[in-house]
ZADREN-895432 format. One record per atom (N, C-alpha, C): residue in three letters; y, z, x. Coordinates in Angstrom, 2 decimals. Atoms other than C-alpha are relative to their C-alpha. Example, Ala and Ser with C-alpha at 12.3 -4.5 7.8 and 13.67 -1.06 7.14 Angstrom:
<recs>
REC,ALA,-1.19,0.00,0.89
REC,ALA,-4.50,7.80,12.30
REC,ALA,1.20,0.00,0.90
REC,SER,-1.19,-0.06,-0.82
REC,SER,-1.06,7.14,13.67
REC,SER,1.09,0.73,-0.77
</recs>
This chain:
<recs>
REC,UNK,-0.19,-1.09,0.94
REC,UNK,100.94,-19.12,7.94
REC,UNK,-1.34,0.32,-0.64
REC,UNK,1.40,-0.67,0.52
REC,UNK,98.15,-17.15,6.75
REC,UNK,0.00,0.54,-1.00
REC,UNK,-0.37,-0.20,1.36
REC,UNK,97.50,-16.92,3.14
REC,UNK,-1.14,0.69,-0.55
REC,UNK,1.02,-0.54,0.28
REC,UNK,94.82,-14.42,1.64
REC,UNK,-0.54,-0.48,-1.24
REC,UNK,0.61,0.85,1.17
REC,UNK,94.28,-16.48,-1.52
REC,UNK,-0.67,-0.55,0.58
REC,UNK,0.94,0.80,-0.55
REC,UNK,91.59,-18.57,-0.50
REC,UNK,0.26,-1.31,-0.67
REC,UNK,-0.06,1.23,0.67
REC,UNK,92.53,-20.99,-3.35
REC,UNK,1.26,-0.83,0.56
REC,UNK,-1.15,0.02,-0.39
REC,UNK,96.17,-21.07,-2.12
REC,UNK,-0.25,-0.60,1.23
REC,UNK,0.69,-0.15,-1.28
REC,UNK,94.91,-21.04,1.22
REC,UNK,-0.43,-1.37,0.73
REC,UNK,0.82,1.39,-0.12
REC,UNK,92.77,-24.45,1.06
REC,UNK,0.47,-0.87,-0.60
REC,UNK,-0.55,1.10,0.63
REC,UNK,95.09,-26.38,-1.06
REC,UNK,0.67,-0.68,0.67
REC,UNK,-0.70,0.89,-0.88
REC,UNK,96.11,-29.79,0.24
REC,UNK,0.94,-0.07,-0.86
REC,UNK,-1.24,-0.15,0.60
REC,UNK,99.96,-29.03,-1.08
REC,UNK,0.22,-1.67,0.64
REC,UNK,-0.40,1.19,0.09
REC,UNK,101.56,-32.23,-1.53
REC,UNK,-0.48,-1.34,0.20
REC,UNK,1.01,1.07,-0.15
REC,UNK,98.68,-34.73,-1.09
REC,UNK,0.46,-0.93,-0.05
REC,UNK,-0.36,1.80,0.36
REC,UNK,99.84,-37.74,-2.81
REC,UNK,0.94,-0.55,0.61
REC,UNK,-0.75,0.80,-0.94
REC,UNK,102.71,-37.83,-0.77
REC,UNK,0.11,-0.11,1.20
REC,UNK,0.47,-0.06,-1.79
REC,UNK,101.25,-37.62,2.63
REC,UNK,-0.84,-1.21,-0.19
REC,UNK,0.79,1.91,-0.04
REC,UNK,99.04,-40.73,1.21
REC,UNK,0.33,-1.37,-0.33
REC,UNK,-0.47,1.03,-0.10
REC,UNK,102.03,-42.79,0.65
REC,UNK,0.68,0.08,0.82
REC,UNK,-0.71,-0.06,-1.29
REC,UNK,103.64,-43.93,3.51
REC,UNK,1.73,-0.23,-0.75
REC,UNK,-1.30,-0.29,0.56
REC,UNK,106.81,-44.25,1.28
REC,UNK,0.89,1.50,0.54
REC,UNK,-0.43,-0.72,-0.33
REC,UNK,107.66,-40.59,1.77
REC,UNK,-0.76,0.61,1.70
REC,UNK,-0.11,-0.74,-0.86
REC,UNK,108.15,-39.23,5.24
REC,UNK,-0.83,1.04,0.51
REC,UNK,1.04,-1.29,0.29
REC,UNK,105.59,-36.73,6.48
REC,UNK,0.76,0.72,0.52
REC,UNK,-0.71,-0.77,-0.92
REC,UNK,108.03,-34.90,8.80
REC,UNK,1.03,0.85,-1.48
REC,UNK,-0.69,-0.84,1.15
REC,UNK,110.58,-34.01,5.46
REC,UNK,-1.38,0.28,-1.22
REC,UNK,1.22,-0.46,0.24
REC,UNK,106.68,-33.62,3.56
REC,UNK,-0.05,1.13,0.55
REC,UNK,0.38,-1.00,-0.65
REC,UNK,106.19,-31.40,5.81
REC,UNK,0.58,1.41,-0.32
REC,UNK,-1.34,-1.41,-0.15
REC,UNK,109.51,-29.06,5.11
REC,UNK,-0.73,0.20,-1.93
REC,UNK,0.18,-0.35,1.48
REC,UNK,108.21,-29.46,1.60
REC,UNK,-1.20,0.94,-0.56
REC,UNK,1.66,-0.69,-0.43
REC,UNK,104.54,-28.15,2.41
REC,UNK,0.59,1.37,0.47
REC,UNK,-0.64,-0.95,-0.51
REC,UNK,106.14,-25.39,4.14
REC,UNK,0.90,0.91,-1.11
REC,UNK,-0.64,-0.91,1.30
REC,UNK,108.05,-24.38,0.89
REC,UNK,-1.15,0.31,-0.86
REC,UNK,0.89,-0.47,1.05
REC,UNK,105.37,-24.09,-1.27
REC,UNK,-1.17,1.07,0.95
REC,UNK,0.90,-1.20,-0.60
REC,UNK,103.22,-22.20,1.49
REC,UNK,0.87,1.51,-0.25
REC,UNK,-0.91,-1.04,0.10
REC,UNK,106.41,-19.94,1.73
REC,UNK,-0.14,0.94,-0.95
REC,UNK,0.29,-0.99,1.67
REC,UNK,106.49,-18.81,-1.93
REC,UNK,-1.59,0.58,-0.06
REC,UNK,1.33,-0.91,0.30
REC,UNK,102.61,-18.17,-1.90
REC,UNK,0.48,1.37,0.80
REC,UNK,-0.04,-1.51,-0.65
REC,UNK,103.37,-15.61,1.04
REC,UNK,1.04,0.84,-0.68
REC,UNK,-0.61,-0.11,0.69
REC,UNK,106.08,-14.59,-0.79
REC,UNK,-0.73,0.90,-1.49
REC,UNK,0.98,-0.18,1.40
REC,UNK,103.72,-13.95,-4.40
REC,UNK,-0.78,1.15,1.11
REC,UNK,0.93,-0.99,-0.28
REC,UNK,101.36,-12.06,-2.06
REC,UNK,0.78,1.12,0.56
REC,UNK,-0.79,-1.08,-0.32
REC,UNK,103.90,-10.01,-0.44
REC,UNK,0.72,0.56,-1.37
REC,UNK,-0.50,-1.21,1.39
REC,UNK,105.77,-8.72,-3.73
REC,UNK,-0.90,0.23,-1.13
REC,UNK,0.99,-0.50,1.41
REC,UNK,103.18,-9.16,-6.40
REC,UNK,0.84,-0.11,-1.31
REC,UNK,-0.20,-0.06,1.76
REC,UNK,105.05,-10.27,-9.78
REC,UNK,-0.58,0.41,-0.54
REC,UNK,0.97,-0.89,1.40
REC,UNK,103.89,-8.06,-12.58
REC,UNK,0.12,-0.66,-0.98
REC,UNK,0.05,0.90,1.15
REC,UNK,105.01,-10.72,-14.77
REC,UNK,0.38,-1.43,-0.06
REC,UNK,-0.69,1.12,-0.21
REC,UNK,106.55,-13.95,-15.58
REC,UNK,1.18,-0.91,0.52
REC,UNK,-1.03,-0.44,-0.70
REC,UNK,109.82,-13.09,-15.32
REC,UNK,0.18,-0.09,1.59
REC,UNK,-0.03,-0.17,-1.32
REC,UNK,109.20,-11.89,-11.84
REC,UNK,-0.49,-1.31,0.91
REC,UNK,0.52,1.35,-0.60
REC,UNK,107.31,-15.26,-10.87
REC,UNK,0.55,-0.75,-0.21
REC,UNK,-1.01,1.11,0.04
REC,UNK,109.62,-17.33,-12.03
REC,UNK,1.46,0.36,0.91
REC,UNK,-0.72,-0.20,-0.80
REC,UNK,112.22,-15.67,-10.04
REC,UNK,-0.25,-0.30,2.00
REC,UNK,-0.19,0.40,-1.36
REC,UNK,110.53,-16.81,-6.76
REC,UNK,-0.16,-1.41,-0.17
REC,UNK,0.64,1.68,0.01
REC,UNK,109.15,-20.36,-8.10
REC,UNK,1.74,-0.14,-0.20
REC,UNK,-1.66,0.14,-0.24
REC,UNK,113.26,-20.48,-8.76
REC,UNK,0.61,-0.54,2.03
REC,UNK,-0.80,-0.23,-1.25
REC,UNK,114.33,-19.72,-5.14
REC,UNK,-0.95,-0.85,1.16
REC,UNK,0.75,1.00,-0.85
REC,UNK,111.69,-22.36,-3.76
REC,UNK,-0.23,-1.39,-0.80
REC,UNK,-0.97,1.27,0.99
REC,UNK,113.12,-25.11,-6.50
REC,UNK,0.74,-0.25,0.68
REC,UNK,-1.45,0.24,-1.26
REC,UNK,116.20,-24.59,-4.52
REC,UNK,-0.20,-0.58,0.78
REC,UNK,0.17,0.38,-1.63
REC,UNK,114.93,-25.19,-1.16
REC,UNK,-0.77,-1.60,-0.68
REC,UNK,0.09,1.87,0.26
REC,UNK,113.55,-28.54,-2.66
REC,UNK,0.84,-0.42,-0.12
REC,UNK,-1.34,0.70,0.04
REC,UNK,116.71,-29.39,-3.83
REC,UNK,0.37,-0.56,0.91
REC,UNK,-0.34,0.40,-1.28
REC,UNK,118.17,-29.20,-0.46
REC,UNK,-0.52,-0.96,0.87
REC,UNK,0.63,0.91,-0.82
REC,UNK,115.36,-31.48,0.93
REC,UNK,0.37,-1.26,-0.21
REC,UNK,-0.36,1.57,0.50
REC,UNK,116.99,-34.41,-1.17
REC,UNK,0.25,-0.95,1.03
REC,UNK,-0.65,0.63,-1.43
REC,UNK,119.45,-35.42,1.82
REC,UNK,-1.54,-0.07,0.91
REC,UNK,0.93,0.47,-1.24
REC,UNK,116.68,-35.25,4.28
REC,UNK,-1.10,-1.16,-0.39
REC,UNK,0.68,1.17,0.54
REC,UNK,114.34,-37.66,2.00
REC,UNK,1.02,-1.18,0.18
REC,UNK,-1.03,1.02,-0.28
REC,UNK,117.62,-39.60,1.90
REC,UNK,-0.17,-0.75,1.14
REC,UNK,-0.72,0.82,-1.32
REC,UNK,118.57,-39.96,5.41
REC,UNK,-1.73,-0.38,0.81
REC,UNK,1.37,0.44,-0.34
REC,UNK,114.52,-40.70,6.03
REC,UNK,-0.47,-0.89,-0.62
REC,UNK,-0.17,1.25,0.61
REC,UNK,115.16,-43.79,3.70
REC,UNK,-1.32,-0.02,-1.36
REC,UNK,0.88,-0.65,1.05
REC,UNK,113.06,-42.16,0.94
REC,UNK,1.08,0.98,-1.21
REC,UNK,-0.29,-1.09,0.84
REC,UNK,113.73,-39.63,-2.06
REC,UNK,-0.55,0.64,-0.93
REC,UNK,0.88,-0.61,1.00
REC,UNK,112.72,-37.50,-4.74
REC,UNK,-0.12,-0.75,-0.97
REC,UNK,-0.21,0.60,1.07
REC,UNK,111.53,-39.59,-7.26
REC,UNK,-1.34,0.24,-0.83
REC,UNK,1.15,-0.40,1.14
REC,UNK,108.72,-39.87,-10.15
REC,UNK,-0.58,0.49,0.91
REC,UNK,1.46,0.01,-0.75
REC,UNK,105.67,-39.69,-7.91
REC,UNK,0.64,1.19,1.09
REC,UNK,-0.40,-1.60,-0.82
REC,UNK,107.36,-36.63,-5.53
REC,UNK,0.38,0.73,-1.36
REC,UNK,-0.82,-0.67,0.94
REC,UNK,108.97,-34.97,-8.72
REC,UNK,-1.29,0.61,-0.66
REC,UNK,0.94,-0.38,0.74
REC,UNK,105.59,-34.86,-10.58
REC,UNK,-1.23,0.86,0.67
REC,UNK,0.44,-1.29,-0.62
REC,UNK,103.53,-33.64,-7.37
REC,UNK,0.05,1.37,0.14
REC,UNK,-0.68,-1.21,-0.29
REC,UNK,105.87,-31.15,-6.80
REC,UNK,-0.49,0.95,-0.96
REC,UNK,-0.03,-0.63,1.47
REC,UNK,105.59,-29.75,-10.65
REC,UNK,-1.57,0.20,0.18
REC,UNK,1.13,-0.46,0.16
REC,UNK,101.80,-29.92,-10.27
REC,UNK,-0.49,1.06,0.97
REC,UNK,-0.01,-1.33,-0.91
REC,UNK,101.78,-27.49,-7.12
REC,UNK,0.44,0.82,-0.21
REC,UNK,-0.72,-1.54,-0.09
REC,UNK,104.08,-25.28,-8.44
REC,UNK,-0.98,0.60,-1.12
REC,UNK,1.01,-0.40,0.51
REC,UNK,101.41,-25.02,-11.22
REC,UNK,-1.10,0.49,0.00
REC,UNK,1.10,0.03,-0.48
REC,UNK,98.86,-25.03,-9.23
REC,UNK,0.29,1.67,1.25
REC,UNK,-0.61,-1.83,-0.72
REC,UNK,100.51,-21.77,-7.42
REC,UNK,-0.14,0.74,-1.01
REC,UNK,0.04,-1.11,1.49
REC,UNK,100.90,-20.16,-10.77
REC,UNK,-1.43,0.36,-0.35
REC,UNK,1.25,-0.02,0.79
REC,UNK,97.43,-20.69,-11.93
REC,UNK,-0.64,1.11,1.43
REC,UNK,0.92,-0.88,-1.41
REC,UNK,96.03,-19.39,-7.90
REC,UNK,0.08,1.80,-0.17
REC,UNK,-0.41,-0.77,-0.11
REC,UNK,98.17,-16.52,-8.29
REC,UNK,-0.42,0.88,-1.36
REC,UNK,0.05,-0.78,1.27
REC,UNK,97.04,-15.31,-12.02
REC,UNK,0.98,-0.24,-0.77
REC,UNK,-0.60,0.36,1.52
REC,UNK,99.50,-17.10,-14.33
REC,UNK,0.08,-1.14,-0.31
REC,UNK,0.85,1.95,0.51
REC,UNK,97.55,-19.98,-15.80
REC,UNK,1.00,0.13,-0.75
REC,UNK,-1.00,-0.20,1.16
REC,UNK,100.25,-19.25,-18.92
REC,UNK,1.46,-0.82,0.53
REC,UNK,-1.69,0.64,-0.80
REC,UNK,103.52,-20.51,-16.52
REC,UNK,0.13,-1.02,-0.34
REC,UNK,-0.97,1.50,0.84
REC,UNK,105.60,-23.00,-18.65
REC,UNK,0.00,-0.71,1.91
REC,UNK,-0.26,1.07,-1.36
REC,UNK,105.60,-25.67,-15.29
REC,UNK,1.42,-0.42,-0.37
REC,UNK,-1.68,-0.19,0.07
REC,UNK,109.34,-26.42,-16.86
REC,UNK,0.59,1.07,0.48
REC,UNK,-1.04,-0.73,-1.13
REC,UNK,110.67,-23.30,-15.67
REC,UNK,-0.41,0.84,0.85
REC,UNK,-0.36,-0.22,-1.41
REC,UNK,109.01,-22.84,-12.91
REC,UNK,0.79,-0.52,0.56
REC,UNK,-1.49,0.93,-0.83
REC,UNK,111.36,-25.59,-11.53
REC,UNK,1.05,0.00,-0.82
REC,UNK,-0.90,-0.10,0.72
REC,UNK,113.88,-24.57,-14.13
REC,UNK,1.61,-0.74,0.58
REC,UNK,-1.20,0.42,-0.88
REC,UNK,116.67,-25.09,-11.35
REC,UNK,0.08,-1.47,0.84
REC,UNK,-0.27,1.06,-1.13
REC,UNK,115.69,-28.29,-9.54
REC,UNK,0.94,-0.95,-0.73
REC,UNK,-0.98,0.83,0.23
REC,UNK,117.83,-31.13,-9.50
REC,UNK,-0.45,-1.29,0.38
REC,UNK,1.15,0.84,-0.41
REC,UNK,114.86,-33.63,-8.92
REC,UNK,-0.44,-0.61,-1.14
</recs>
């Protein structure tokens, strides 16, 4: 996926948990893949505001959710050390994208992590 942020672009999304062998890189992977998603996503609609950015960092909360079971049945799960990555990428999207200001609580307003 090809991302025209450059910052977006070059970020190693989910680092810390590709450098413990605790979590899975294969369900990592689906997780890397969500947060690329939403950037293309941000560059394709363009939020004009907060509102609007929190309505996609929402709908790629979700799709973490769903990854629970697959951390599960890969004898892993979401826990501190995935929970807190997660929250710092979705920050770290906000800030790429022009909203250093994004409460990091609701960007993931919806997870269940």
């Amino acid at each position: 996926m090809r991302l025209d942020n450059a910052r977006a672009a070059g970020h190693p999304f989910l680092r810390e948990l590709y450098q413990d062998g605790y979590y899975p890189d294969q369900v990592v992977d689906r997780g890397r893949d969500i947060l690329l998603r939403l950037c293309a996503r941000i560059e394709a609609e363009r939020p004009a505001d907060l509102p609007a950015l929190y309505a996609l960092t929402h709908a790629a909360t979700e799709e973490f959710n769903d990854l629970e079971a697959a951390f599960e049945e890969a004898g892993s799960e979401i826990e501190t050390v995935a929970r807190e990555a997660m929250a710092e990428d979705f920050a770290f999207v906000a800030g790429a994208y022009g909203f250093p200001d994004a409460d990091v609580e609701e960007l993931i307003a919806p997870r269940e992590w």
